[in-house]
PDB file with one MODEL, atoms N, CA, C and O in Angstrom:
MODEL        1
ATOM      1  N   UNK A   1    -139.628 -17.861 -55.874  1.00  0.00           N
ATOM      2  CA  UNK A   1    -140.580 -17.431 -56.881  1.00  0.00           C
ATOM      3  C   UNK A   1    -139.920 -16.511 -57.897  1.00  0.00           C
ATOM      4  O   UNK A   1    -140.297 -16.577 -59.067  1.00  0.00           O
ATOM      5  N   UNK A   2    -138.787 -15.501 -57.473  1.00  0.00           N
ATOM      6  CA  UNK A   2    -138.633 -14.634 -58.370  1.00  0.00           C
ATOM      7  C   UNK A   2    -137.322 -15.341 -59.295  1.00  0.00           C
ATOM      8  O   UNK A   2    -136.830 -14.840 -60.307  1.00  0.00           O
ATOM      9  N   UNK A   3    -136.887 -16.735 -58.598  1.00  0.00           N
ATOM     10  CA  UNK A   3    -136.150 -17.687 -59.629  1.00  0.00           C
ATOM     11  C   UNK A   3    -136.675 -18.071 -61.012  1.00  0.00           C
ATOM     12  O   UNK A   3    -136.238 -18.068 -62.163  1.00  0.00           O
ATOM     13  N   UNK A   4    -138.025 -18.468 -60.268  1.00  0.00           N
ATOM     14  CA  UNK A   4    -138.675 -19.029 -61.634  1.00  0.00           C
ATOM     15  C   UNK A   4    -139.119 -18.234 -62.388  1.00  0.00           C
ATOM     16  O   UNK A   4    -139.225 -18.555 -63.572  1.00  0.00           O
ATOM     17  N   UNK A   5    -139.520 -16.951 -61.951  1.00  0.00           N
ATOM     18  CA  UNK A   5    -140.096 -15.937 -63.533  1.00  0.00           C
ATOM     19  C   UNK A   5    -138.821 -15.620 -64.482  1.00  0.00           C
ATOM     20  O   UNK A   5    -138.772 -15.755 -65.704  1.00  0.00           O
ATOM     21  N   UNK A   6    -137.814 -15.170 -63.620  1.00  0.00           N
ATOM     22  CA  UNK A   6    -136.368 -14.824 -64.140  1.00  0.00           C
ATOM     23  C   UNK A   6    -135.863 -16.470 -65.268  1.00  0.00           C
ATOM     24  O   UNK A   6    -135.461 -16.259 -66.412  1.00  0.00           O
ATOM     25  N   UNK A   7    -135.931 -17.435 -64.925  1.00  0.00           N
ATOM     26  CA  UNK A   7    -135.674 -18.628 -65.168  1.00  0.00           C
ATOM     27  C   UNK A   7    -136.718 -18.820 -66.660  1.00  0.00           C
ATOM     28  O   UNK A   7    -136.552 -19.571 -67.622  1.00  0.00           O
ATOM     29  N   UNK A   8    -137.586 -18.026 -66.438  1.00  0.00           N
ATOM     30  CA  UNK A   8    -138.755 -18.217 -67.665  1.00  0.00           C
ATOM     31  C   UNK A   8    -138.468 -17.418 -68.541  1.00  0.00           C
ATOM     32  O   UNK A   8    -138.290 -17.880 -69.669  1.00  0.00           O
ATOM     33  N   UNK A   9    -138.319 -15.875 -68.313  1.00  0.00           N
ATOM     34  CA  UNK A   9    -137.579 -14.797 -68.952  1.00  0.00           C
ATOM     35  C   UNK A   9    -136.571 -15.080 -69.663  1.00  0.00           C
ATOM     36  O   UNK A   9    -136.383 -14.447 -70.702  1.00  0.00           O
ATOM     37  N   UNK A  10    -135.714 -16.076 -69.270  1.00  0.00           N
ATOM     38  CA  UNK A  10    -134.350 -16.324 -69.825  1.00  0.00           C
ATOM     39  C   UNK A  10    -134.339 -17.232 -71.044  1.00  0.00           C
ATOM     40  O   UNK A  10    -133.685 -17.060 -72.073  1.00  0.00           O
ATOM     41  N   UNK A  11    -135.369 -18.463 -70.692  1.00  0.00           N
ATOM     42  CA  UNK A  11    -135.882 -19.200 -71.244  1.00  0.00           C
ATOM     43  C   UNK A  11    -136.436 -18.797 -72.931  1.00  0.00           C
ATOM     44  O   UNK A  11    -136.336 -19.227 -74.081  1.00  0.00           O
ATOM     45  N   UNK A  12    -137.040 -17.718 -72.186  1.00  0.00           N
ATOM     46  CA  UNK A  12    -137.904 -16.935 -73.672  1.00  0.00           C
ATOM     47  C   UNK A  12    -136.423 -16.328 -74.596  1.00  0.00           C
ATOM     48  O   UNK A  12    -135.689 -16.709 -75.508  1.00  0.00           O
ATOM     49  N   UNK A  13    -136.492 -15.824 -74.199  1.00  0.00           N
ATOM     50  CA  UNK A  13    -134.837 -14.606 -74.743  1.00  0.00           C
ATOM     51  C   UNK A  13    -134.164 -15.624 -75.472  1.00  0.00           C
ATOM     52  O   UNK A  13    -133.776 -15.210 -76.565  1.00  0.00           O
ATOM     53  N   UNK A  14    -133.812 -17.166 -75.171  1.00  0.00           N
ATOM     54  CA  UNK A  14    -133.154 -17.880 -75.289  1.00  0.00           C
ATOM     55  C   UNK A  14    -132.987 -18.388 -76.963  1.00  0.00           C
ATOM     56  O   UNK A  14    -132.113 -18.413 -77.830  1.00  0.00           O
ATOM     57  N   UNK A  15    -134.940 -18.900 -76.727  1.00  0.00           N
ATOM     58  CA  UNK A  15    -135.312 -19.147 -77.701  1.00  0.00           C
ATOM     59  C   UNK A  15    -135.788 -18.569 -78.916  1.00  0.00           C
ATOM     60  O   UNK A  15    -135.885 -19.204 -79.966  1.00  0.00           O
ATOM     61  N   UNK A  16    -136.166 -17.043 -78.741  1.00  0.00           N
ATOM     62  CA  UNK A  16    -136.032 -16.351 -79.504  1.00  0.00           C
ATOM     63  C   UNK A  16    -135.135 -15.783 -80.080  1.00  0.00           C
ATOM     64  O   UNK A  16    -135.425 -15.226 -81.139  1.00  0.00           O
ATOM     65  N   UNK A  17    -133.693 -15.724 -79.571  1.00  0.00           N
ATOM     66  CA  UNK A  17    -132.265 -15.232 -80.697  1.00  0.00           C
ATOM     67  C   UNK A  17    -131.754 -16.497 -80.477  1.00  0.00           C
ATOM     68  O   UNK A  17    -130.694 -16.302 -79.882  1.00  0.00           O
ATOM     69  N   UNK A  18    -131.926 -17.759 -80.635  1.00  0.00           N
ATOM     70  CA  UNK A  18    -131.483 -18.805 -81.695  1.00  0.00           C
ATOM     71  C   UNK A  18    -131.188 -18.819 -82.764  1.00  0.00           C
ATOM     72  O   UNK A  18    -132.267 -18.700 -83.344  1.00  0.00           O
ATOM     73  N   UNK A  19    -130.343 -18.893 -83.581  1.00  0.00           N
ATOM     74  CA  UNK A  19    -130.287 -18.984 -84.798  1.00  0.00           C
ATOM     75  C   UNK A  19    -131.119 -20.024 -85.318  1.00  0.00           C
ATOM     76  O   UNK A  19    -131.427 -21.019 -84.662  1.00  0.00           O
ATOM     77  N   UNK A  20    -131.656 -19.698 -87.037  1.00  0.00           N
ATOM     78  CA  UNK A  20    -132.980 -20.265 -87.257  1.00  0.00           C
ATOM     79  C   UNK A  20    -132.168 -21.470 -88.678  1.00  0.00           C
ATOM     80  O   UNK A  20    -131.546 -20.967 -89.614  1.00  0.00           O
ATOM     81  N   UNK A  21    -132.319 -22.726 -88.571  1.00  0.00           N
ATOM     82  CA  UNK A  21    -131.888 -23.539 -89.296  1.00  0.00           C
ATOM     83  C   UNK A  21    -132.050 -23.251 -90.853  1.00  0.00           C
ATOM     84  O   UNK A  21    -133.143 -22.812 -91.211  1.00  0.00           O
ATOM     85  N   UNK A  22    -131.112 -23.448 -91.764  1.00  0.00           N
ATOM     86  CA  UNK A  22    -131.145 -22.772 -92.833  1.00  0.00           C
ATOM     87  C   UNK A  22    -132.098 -23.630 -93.697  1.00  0.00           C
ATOM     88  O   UNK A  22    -131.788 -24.796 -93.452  1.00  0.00           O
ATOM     89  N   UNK A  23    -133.563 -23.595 -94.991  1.00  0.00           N
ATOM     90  CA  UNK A  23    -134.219 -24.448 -94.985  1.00  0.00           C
ATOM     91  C   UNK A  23    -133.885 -25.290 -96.124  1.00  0.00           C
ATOM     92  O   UNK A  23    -133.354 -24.748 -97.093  1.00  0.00           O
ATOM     93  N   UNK A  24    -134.151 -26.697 -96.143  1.00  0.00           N
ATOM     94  CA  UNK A  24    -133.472 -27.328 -97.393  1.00  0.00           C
ATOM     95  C   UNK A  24    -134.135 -27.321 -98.373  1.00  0.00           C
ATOM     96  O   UNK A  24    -135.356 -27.453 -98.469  1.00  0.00           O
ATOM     97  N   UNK A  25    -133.146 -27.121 -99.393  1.00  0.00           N
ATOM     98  CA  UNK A  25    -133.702 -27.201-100.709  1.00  0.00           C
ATOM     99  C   UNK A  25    -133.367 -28.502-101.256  1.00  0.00           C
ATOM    100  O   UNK A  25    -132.392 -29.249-101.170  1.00  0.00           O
ATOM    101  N   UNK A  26    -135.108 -28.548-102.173  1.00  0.00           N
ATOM    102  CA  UNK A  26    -135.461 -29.604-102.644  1.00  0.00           C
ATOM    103  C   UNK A  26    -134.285 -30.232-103.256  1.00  0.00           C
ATOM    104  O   UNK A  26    -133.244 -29.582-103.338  1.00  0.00           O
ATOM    105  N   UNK A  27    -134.380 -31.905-103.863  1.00  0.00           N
ATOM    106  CA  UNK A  27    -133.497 -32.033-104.588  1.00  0.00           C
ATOM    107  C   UNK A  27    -133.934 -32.453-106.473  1.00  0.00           C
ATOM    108  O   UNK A  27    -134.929 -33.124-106.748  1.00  0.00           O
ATOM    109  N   UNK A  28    -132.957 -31.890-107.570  1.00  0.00           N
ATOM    110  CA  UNK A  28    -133.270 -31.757-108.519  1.00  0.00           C
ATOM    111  C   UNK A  28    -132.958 -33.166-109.190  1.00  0.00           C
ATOM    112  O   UNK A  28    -132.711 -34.203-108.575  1.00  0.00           O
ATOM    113  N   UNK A  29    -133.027 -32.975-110.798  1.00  0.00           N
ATOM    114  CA  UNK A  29    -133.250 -34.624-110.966  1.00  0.00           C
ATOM    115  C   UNK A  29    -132.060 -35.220-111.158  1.00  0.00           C
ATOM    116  O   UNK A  29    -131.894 -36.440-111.124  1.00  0.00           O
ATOM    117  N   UNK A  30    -131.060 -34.258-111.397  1.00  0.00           N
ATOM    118  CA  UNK A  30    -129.714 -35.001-111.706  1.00  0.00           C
ATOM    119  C   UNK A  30    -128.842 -35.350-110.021  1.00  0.00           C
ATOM    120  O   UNK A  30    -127.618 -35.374-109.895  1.00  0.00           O
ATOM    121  N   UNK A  31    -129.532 -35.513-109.246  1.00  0.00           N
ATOM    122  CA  UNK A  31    -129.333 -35.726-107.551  1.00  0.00           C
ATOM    123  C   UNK A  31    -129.910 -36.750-106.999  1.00  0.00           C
ATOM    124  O   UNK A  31    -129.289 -37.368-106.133  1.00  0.00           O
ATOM    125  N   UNK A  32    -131.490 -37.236-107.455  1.00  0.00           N
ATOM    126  CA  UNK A  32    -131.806 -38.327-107.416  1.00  0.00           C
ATOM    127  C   UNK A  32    -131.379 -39.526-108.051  1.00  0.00           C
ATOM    128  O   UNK A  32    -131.031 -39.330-109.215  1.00  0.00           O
ATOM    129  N   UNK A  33    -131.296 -40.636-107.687  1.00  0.00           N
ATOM    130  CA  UNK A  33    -130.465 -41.743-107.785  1.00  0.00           C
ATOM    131  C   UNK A  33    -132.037 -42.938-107.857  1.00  0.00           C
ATOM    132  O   UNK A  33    -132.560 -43.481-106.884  1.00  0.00           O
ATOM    133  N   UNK A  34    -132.439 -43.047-109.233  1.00  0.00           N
ATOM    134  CA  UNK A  34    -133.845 -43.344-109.638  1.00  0.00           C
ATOM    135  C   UNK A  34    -133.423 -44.706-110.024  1.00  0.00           C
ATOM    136  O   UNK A  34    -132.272 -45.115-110.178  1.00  0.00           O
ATOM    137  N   UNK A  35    -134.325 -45.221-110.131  1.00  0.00           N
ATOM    138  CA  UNK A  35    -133.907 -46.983-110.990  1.00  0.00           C
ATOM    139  C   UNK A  35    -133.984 -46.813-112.198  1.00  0.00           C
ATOM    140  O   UNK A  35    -135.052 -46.236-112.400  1.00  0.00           O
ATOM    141  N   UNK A  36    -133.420 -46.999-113.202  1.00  0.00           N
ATOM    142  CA  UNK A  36    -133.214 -47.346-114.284  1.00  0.00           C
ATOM    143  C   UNK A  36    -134.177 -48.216-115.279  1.00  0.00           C
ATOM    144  O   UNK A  36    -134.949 -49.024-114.762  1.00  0.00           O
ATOM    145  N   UNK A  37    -134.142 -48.060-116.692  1.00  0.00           N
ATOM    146  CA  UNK A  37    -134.492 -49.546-117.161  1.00  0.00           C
ATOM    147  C   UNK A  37    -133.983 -49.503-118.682  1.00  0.00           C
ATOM    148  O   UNK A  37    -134.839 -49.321-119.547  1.00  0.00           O
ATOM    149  N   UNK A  38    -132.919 -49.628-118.984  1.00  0.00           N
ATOM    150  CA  UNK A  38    -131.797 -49.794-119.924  1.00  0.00           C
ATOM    151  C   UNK A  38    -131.738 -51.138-120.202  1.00  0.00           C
ATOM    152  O   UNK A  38    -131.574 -52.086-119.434  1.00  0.00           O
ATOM    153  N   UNK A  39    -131.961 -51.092-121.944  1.00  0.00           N
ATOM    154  CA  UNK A  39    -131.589 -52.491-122.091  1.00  0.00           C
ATOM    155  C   UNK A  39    -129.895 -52.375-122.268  1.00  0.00           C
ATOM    156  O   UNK A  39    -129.118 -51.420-122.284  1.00  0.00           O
ATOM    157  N   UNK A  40    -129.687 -54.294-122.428  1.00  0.00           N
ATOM    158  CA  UNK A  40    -128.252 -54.083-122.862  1.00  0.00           C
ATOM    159  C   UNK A  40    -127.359 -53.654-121.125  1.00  0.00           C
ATOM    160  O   UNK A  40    -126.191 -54.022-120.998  1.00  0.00           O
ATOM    161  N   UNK A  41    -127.946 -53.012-120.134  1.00  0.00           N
ATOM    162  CA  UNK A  41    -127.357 -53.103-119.042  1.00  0.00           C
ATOM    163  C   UNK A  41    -127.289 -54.309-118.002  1.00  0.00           C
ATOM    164  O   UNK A  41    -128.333 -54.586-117.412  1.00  0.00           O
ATOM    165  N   UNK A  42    -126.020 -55.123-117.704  1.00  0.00           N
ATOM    166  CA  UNK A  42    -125.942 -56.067-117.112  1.00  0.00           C
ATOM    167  C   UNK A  42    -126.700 -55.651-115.721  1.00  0.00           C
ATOM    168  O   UNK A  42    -126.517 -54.579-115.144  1.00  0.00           O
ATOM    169  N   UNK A  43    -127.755 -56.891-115.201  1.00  0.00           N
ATOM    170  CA  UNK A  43    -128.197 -57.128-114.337  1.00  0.00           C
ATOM    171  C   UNK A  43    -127.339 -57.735-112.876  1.00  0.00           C
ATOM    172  O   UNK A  43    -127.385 -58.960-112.764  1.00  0.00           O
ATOM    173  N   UNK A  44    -126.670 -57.074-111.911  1.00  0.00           N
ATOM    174  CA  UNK A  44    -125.414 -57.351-111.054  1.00  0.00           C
ATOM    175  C   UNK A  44    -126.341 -58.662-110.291  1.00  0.00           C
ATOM    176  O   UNK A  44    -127.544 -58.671-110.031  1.00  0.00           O
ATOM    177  N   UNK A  45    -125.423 -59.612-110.077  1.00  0.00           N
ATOM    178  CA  UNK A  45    -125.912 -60.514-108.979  1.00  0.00           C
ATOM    179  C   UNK A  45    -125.454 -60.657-107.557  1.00  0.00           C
ATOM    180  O   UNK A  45    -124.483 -61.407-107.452  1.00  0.00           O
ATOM    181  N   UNK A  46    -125.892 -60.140-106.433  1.00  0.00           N
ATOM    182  CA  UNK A  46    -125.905 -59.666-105.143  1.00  0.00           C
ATOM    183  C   UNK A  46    -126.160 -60.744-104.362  1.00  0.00           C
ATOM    184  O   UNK A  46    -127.244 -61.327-104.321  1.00  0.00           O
ATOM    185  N   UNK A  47    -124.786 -61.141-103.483  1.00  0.00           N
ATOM    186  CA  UNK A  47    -124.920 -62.111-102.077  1.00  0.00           C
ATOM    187  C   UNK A  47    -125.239 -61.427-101.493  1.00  0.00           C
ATOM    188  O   UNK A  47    -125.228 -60.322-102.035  1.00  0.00           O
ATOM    189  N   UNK A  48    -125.747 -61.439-100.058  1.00  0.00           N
ATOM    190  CA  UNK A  48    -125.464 -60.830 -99.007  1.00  0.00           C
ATOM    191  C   UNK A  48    -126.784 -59.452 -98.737  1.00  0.00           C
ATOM    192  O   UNK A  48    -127.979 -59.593 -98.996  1.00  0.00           O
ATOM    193  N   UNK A  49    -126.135 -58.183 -98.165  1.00  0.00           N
ATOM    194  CA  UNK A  49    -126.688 -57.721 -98.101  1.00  0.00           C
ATOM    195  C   UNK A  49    -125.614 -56.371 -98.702  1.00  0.00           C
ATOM    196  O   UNK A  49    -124.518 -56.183 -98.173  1.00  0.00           O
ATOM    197  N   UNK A  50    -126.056 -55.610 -99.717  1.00  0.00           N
ATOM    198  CA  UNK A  50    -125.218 -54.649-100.521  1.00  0.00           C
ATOM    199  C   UNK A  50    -126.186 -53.499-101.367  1.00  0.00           C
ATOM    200  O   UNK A  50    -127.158 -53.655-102.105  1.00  0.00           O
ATOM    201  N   UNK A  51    -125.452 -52.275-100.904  1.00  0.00           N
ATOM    202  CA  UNK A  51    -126.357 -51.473-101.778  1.00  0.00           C
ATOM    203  C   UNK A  51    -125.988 -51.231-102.924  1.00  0.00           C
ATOM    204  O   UNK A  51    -124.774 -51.093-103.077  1.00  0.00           O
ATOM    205  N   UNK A  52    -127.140 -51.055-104.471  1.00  0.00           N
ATOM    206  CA  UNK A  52    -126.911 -51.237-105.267  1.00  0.00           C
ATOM    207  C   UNK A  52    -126.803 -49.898-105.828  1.00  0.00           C
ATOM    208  O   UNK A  52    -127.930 -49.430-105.666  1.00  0.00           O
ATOM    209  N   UNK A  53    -126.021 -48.947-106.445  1.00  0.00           N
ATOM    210  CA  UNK A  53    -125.983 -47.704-106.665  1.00  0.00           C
ATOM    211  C   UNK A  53    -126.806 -47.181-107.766  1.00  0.00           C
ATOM    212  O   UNK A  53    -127.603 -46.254-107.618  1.00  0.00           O
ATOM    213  N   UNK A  54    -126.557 -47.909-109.073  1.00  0.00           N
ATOM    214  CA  UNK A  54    -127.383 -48.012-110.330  1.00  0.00           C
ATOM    215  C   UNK A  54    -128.442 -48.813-110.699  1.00  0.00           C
ATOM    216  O   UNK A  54    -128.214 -49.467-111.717  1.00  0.00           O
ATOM    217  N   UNK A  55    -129.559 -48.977-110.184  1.00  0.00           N
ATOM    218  CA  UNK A  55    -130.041 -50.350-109.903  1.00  0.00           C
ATOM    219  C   UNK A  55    -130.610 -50.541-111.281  1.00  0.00           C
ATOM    220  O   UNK A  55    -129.995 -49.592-111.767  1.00  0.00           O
ATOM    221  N   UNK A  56    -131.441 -51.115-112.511  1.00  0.00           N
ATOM    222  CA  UNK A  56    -132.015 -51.258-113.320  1.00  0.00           C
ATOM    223  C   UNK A  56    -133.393 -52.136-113.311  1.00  0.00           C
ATOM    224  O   UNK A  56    -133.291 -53.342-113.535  1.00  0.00           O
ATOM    225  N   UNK A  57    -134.544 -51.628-113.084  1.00  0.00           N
ATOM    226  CA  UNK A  57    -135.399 -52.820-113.235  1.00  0.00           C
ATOM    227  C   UNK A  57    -136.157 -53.180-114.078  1.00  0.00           C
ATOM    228  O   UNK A  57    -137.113 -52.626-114.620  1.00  0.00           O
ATOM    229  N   UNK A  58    -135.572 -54.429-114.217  1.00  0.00           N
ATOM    230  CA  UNK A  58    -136.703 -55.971-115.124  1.00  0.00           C
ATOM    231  C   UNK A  58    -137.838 -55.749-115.068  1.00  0.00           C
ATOM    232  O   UNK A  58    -138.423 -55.406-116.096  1.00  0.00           O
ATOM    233  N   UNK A  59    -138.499 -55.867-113.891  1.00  0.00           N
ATOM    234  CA  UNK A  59    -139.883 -55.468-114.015  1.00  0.00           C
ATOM    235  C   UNK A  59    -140.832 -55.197-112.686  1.00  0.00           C
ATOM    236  O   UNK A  59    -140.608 -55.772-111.621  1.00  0.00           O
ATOM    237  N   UNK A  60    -141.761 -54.391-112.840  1.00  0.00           N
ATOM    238  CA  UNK A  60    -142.652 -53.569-111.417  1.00  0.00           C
ATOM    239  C   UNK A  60    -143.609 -53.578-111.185  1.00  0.00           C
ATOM    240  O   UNK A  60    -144.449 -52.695-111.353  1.00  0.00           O
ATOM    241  N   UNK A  61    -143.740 -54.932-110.588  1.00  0.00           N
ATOM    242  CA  UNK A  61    -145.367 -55.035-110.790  1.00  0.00           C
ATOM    243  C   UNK A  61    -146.319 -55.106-111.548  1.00  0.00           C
ATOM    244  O   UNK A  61    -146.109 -55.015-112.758  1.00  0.00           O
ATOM    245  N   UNK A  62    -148.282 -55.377-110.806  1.00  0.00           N
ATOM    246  CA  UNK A  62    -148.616 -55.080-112.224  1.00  0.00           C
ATOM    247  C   UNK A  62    -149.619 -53.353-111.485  1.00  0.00           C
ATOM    248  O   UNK A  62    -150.151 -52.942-110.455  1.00  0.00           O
ATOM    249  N   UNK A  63    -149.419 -53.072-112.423  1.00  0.00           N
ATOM    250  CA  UNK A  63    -149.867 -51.252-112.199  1.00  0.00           C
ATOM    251  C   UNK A  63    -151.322 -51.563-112.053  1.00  0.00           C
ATOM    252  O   UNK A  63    -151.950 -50.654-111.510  1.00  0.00           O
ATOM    253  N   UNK A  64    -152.184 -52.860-112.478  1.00  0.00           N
ATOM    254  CA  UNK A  64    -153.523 -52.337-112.978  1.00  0.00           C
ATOM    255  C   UNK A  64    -154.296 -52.219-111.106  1.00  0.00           C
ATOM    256  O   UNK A  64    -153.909 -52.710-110.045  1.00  0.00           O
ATOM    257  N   UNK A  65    -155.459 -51.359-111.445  1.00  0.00           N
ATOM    258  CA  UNK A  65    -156.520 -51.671-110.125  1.00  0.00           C
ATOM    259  C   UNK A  65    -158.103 -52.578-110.375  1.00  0.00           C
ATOM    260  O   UNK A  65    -158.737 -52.888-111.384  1.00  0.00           O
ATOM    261  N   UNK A  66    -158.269 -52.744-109.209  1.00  0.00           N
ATOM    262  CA  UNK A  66    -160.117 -53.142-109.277  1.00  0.00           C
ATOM    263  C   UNK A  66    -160.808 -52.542-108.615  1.00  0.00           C
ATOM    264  O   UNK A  66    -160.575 -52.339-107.423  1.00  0.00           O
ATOM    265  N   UNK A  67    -161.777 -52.137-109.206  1.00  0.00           N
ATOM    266  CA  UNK A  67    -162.528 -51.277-108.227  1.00  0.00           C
ATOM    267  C   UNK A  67    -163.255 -52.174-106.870  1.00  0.00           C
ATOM    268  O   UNK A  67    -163.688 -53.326-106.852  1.00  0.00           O
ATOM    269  N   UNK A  68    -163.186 -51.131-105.776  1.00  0.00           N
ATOM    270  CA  UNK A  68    -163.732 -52.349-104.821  1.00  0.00           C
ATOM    271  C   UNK A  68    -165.363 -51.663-104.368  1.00  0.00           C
ATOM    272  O   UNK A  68    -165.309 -50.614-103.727  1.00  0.00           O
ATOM    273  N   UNK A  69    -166.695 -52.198-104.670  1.00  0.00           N
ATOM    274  CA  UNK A  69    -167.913 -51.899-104.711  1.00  0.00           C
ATOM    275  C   UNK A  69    -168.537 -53.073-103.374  1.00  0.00           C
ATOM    276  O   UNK A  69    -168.612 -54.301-103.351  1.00  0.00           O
ATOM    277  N   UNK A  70    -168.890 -52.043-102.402  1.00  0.00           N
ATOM    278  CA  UNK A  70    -169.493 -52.450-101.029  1.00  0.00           C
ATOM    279  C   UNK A  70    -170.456 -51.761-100.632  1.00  0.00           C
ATOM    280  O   UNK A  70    -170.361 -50.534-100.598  1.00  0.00           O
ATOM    281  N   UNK A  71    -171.741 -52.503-100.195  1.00  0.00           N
ATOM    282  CA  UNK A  71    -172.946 -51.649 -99.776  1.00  0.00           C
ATOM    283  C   UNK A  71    -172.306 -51.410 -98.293  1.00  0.00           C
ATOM    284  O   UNK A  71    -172.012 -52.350 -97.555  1.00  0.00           O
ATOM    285  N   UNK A  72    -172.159 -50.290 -98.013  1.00  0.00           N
ATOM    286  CA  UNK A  72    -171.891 -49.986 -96.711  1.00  0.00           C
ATOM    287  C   UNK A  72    -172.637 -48.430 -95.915  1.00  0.00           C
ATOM    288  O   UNK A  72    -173.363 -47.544 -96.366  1.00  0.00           O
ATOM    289  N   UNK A  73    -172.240 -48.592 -95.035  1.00  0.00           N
ATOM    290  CA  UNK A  73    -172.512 -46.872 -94.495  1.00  0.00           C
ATOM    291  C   UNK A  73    -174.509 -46.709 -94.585  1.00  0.00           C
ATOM    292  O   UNK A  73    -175.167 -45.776 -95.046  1.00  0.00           O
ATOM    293  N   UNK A  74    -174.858 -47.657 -94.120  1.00  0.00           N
ATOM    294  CA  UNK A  74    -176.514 -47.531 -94.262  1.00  0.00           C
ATOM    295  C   UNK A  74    -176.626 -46.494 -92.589  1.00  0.00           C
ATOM    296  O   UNK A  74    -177.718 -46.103 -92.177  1.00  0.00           O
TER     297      UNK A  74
ENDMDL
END
């Protein structure tokens, strides 16, 4: 018995003078690595499977919504 309180004690102590992980800072915009959309920039053509560093995109979808209207929740 007096293993395990000692064993708990130690436990505590342990975790309290841990050193405390340093916290990350955000990243700014010249760090993000964003897609592009430049004309005049060649579009690379990719076999395989390859990451693309500069990517540029043609085009994203379509942005619009619909509203969605349901009698519900009676």
């Amino acid at each position: 018995m007096e293993y395990l309180v000692y064993m708990i004690i130690v436990i505590i102590i342990a975790v309290a003078l841990q050193p405390k992980p340093p916290g990350a800072k955000p990243a700014t915009l010249s760090e993000i690595d964003a897609p592009t959309a430049e004309q005049g920039k060649p579009i690379p053509k990719v076999f395989g499977t390859y990451v693309i560093q500069s990517p540029n995109i043609v085009w994203y979808g379509d942005l619009s919504y619909t509203k969605i209207e349901s009698e519900g929740g009676k």
